[in-house]
C-alpha positions in Angstrom: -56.2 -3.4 -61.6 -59.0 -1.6 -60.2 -58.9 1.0 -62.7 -59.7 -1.2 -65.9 -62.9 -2.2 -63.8 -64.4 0.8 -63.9 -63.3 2.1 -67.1 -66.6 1.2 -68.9 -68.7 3.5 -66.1 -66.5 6.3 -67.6 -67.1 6.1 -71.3 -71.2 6.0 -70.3 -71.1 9.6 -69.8 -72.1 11.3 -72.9 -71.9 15.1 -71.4 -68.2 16.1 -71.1 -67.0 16.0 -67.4 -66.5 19.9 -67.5 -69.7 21.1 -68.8 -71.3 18.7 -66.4 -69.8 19.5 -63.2 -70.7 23.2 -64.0 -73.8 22.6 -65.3 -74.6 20.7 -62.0 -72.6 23.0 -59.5 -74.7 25.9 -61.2 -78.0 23.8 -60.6 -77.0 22.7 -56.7 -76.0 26.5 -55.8 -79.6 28.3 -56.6 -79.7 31.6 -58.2 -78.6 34.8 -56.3 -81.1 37.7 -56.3 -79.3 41.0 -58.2 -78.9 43.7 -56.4 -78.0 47.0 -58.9 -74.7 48.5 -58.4 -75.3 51.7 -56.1 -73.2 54.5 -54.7 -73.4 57.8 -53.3 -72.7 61.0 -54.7 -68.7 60.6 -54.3 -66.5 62.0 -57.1 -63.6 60.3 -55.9 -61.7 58.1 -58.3 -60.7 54.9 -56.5 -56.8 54.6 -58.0 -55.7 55.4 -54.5 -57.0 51.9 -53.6 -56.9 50.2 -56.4 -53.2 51.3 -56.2 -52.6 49.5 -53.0 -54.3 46.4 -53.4 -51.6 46.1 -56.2 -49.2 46.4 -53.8 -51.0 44.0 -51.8 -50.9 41.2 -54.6 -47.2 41.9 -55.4 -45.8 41.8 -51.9 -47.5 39.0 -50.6 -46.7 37.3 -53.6 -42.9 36.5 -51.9 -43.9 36.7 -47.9 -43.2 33.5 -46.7 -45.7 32.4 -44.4 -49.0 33.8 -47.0 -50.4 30.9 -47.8 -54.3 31.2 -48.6 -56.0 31.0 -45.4 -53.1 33.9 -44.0 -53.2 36.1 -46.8 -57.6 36.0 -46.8 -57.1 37.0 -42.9 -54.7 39.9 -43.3 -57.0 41.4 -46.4 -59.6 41.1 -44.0 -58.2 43.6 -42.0 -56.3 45.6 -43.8 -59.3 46.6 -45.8 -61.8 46.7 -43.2 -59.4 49.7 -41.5 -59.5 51.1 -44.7 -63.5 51.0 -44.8 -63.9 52.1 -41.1 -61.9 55.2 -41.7 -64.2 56.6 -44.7 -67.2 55.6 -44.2 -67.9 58.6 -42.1 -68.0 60.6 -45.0 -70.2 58.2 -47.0 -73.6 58.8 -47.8 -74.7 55.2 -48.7 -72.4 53.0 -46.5 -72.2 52.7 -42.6 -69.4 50.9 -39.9 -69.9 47.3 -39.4 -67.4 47.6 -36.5 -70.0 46.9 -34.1 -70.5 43.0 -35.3 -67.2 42.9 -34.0 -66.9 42.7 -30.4 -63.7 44.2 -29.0 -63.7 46.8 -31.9 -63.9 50.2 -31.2 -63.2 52.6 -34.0 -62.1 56.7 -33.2 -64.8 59.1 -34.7 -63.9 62.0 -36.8 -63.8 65.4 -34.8 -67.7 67.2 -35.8 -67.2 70.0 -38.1 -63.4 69.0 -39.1 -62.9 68.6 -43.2 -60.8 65.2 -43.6 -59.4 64.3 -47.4 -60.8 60.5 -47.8 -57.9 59.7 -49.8 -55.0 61.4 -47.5 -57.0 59.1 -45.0 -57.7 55.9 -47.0 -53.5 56.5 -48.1 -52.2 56.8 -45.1 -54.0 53.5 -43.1 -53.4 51.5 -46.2 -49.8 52.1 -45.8 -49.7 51.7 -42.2 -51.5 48.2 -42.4 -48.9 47.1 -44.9 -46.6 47.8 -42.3 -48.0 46.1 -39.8 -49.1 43.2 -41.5 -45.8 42.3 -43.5 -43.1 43.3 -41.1 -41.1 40.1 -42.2 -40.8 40.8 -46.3 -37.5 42.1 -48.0 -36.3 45.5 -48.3 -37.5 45.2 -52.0 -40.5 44.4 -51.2 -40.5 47.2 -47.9 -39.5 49.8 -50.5 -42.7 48.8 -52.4 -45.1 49.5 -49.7 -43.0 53.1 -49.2 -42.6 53.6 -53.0 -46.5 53.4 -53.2 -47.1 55.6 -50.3 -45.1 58.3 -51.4 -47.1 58.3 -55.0 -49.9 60.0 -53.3 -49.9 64.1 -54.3 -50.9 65.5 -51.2 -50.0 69.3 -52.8 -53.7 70.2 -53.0 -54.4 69.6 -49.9 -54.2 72.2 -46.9 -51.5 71.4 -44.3 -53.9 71.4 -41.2 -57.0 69.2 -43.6 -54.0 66.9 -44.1 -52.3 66.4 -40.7 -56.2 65.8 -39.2 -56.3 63.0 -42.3 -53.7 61.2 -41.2 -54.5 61.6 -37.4 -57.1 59.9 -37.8 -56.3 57.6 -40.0 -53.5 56.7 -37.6 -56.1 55.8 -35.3 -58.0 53.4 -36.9 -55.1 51.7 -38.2 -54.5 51.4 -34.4 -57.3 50.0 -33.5 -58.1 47.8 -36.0 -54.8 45.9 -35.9 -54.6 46.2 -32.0 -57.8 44.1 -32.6 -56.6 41.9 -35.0 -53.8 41.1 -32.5 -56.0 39.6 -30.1 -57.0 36.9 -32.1 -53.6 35.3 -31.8 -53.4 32.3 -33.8 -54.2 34.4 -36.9 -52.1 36.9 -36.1 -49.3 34.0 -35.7 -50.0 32.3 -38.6 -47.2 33.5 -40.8 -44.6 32.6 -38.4 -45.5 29.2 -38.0 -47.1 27.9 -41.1 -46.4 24.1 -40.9 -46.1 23.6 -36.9 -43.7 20.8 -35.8 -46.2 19.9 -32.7 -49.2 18.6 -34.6 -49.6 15.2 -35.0 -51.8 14.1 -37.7 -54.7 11.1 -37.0 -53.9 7.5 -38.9 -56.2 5.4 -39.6 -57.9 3.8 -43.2 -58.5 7.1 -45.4 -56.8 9.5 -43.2 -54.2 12.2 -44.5 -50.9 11.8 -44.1 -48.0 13.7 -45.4 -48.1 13.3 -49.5 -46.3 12.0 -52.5 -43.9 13.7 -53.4 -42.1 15.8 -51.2 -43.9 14.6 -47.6 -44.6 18.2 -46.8 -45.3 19.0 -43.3 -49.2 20.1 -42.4 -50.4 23.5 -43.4 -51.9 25.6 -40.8 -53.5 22.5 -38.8 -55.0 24.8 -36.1 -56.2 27.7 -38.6 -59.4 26.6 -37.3 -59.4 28.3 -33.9 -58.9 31.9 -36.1 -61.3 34.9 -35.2 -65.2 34.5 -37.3 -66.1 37.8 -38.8 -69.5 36.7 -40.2 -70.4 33.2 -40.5 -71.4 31.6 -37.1 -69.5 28.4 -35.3 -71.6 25.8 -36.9 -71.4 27.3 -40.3 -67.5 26.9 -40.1 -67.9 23.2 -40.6 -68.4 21.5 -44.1 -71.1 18.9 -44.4 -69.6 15.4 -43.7 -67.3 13.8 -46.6 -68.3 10.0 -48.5 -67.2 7.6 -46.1 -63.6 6.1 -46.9 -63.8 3.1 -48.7 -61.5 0.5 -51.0 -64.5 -0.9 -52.3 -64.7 -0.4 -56.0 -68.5 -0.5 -56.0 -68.2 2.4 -53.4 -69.1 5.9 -54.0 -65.4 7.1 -52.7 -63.9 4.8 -55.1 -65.6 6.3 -57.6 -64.0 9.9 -56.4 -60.6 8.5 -56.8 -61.1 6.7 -60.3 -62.6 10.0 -62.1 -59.9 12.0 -60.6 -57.6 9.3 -62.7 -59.4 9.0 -65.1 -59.6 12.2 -65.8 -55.9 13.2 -65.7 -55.1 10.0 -67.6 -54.3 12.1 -70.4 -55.7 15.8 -69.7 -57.0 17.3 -73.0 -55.5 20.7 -73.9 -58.8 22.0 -72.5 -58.0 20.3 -68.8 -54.7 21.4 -69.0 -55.9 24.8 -69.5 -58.1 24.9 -66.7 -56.4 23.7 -64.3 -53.4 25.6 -65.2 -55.3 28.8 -65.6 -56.7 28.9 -61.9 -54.0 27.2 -60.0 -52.4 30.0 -58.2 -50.7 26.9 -55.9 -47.0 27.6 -56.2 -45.7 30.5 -54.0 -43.6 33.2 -55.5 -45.1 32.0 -58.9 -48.4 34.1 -58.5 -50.4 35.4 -55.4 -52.0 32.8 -53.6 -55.8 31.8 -54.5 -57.4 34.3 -52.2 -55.9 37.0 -53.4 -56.7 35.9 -56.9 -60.6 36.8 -56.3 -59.1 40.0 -55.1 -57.1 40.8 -58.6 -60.4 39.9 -60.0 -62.1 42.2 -58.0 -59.6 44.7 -59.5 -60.5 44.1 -63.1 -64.0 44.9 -62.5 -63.4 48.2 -60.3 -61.0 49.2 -63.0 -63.8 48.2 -65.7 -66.2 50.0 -64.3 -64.7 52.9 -62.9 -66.4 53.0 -59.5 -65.9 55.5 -56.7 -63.2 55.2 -54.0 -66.0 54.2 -51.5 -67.8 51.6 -53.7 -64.1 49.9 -54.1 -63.2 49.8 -50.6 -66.4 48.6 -49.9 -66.1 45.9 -52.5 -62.9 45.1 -51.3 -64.1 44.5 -47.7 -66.7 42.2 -48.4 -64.4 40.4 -50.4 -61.9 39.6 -48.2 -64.0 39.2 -44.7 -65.4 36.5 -47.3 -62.3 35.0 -48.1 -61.1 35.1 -44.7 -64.2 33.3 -43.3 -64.2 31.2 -45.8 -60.3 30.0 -45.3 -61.3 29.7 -41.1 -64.2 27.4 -42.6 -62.3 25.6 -45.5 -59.6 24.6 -42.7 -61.5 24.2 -39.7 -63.2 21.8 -42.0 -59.9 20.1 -43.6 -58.1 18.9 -40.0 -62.1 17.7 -38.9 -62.7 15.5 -41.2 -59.1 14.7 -42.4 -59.7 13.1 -46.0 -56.6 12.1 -47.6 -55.3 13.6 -51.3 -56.5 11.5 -54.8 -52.6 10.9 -55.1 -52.4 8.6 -51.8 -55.9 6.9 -52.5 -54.6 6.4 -56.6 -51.2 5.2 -55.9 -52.9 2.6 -53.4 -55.9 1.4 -54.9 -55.6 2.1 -58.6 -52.6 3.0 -60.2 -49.3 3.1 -58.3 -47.4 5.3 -60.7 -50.0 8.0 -61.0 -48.8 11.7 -60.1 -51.0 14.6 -60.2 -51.0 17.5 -63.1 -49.4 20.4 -60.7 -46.7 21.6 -61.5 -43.9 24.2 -60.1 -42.2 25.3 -63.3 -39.7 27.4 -60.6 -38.2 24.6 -59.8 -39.2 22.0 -62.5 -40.9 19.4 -60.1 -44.2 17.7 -61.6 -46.9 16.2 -59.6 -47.4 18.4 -56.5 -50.1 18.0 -53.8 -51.1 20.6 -51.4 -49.4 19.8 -48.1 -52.8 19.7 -45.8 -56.3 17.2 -46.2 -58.7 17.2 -49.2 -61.7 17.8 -48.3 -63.5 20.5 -48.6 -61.0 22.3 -51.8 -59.5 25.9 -50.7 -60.1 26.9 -54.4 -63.7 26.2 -54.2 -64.6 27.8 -51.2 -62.6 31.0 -52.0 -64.2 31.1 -55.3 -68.0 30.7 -53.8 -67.7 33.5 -51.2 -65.7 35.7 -53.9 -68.7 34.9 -56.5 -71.3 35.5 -54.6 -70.2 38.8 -52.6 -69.3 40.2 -56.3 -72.6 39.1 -57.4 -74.7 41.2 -54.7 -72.5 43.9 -55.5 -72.3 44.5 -59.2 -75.0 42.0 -60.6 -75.9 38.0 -61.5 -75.6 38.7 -64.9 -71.8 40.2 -64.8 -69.7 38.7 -67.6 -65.5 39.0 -67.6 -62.6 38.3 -69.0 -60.3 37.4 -66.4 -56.9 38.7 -67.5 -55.2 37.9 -64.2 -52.1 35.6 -65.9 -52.1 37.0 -69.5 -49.1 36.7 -71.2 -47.6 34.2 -68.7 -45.4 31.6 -70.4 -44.5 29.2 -67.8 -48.2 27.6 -67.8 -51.5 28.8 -69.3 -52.7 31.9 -68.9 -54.5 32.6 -71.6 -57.7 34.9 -70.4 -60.8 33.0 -70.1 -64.2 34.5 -70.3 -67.2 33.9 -68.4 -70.7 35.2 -68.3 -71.0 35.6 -64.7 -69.1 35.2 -61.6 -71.2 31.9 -60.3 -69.8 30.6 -63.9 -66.2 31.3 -62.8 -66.6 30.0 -59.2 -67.6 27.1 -60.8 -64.7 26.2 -63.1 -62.5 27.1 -60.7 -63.8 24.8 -58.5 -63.6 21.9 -61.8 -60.4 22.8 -62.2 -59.1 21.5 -58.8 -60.1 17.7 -60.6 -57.8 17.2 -64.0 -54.8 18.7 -61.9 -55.5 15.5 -59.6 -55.2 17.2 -56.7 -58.9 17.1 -55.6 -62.4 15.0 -55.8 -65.4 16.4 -56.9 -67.2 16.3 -53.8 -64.3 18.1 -52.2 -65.2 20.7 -54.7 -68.5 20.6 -54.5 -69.1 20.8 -50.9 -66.4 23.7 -51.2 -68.3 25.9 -53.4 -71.4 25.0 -50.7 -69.7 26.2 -48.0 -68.5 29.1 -49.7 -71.9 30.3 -51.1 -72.9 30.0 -47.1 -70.1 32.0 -46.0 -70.6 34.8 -49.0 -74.6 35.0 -47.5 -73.4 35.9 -44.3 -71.1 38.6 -45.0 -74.0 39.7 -47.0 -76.6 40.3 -44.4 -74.4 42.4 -42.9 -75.8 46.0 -42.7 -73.2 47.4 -44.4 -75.9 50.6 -46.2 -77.4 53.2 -44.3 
């Protein structure tokens, strides 16, 4: 077999395949310049927020249709409403709704006293609404449960009524805009479309080993851009296919065996640890950089206005960076390590993902390779937290402690570049990736977090 030709090319590397791949995704990314945390003078506590994207992650957690690319797109604008409708009041950040042609946002009356979080309450329940009018009743009791925590008492009838006018308002018009763009705003409803066709040919994805899944959200790539221009939606070009075992593709498929073939403890926990792949297990991987997000606000105790702004940039980010991630996918079309491994190395090989749900082992992601979701979610998140609240931020994520149906075990990092990058690594020992998907992932996501940051989002 193939795979005993190339086993000695393996046991040449004297690094471990972990510390390597981060040690050179760290190199290949550059450094990002710090920029220190600042606010304005707001008192406010941001638990009203921090409060909802809770919600957020626990609803969307069972709405069928929110996988990655969908769930990135709705956080998008769900947050950016709630970012329009305070800023107003802010004395360090400004609207970005006019990088978004078709947006008009209402103004507050002059002279009026609005309660930011009446306001920031009130459009965060209403874009719930809007954007998850398929859920259950439990989970449509969650989104009213949470807006009926907020203790409006201290507040005067009349400051309160013009709050919630107005938030109204830009609830309106920022998902009357989000409308328009109408294979987004689809995108739940139709997640696997029976009309797409997908190209044959030598190295081209097909449905996968084992369960022959249907494409995932094959025309995501005709979504609405919020930063990133058209050619910036499309990943540089993938290795060319090849059965060669003296090619560099080859070589992408044998370490991905290699690799799995066992998985070390360490693997295992890796992979395990950033998965986020099985719906109603977890939330999906974009709104993992979100509950990350959370950790730090919570950590650090910012303002309502610093979260909601940190929650913004995160998920135009992610959205962009799902538009771009599988724009890219259905281009270039690259089929999984499982069809390539099962052909040309090893015919019994599975991957390491898992659903513990349903006890079925060896899962692929039902949609091409190449560029890795994970990756590029984890760039954009990394380096939009990074201009925020520092290159030098370390963590523990605690997103899956105490889970027992894989490991969840917190891991710590130093900064949030380290974390992108194992999360990208860990797409590789649960076999469902190659490196250069990964690598070209976390590319494309650093790109995509650069434009959202040179948007003028301070005053």
């Amino acid at each position: 077999m193939k795979y005993f030709y190339l086993r000695s090319i393996m046991k040449s590397f004297s690094i471990p395949l972990g510390i390597a791949f981060v040690v050179w995704i760290m190199a290949s990314c550059g450094t990002n310049q710090e920029t220190k945390p600042t606010d304005s003078n707001s008192k406010i506590v941001a638990t009203v927020a921090l409060e909802w994207m809770d919600t957020f992650l626990e609803v969307e957690r069972y709405a069928s249709g929110f996988r990655p690319p969908v769930a990135a797109r709705s956080l998008a604008y769900i947050n950016l409403a709630a970012y329009e409708a305070i800023v107003p009041s802010s004395s360090v950040y400004k609207s970005v709704s006019t990088n978004f042609s078709g947006l008009n946002i209402p103004v507050r009356e002059s002279g009026k006293t609005y309660n930011d979080e009446a306001v920031v309450n009130e459009v965060y329940y209403l874009m719930h609404k809007n954007f998850f009018p398929h859920v259950t009743i439990e989970d449509k009791a969650k989104i009213e449960t949470q807006y009926k925590k907020f203790d409006s008492s201290k507040i005067s009838t009349e400051e309160l009524n013009r709050s919630k006018l107005f938030a109204q308002a830009v609830a309106k018009a920022v998902f009357d805009f989000s409308l328009t763009d109408e294979v987004g705003s689809k995108g739940y409803l139709n997640n696997q479309p029976n009309d797409y066709v997908a190209p044959t040919g030598a190295g081209k994805w097909q449905p996968s080993f084992p369960d022959y899944s249907k494409p995932l959200l094959p025309y995501w790539g005709k979504t609405r851009r919020f930063a990133i221009s058209e050619s910036e939606k499309l990943a540089l070009p993938p290795a060319p296919y090849s059965s060669s075992t003296s090619s560099a593709f080859f070589f992408q498929g044998f370490e991905v065996h290699q690799v799995t073939t066992p998985l070390t403890y360490e693997q295992k926990w890796i992979g395990e640890f950033w998965s986020d792949d099985i719906y109603k297990l977890t939330f999906e991987p974009a709104g993992r950089w979100i509950a990350i997000a959370q950790q730090v606000i919570r950590k650090e105790k910012v303002s309502l206005e610093k979260a909601i702004y940190t929650y913004t940039k995160v998920s135009i980010g992610l959205s962009d960076a799902g538009l771009a991630c599988w724009h890219s996918k259905y281009i270039y079309n690259v089929e999984r390590p499982v069809t390539y491994i099962r052909r040309e190395i090893n015919s019994s090989w599975i991957s390491s993902l898992n659903n513990p749900l349903v006890q079925i082992k060896g899962l692929t992601p039902p949609f091409p390779a190449y560029p890795s979701g994970h990756s590029t979610f984890g760039a954009v998140a990394a380096e939009i937290l990074t201009d925020i609240y520092g290159k030098n931020y370390a963590m523990t994520d605690r997103c899956h402690e105490g889970r027992t149906e894989f490991i969840g075990t917190p891991r710590s990092f130093k900064n949030f570049n380290e974390m992108a990058a194992e999360n990208a690594y860990s797409r590789i020992p649960l076999g469902v990736h190659y490196r250069m998907d990964c690598s070209e992932g976390l590319r494309l996501g650093y790109q995509t977090g650069k434009a959202v940051n040179r948007l003028a989002w301070k005053k």
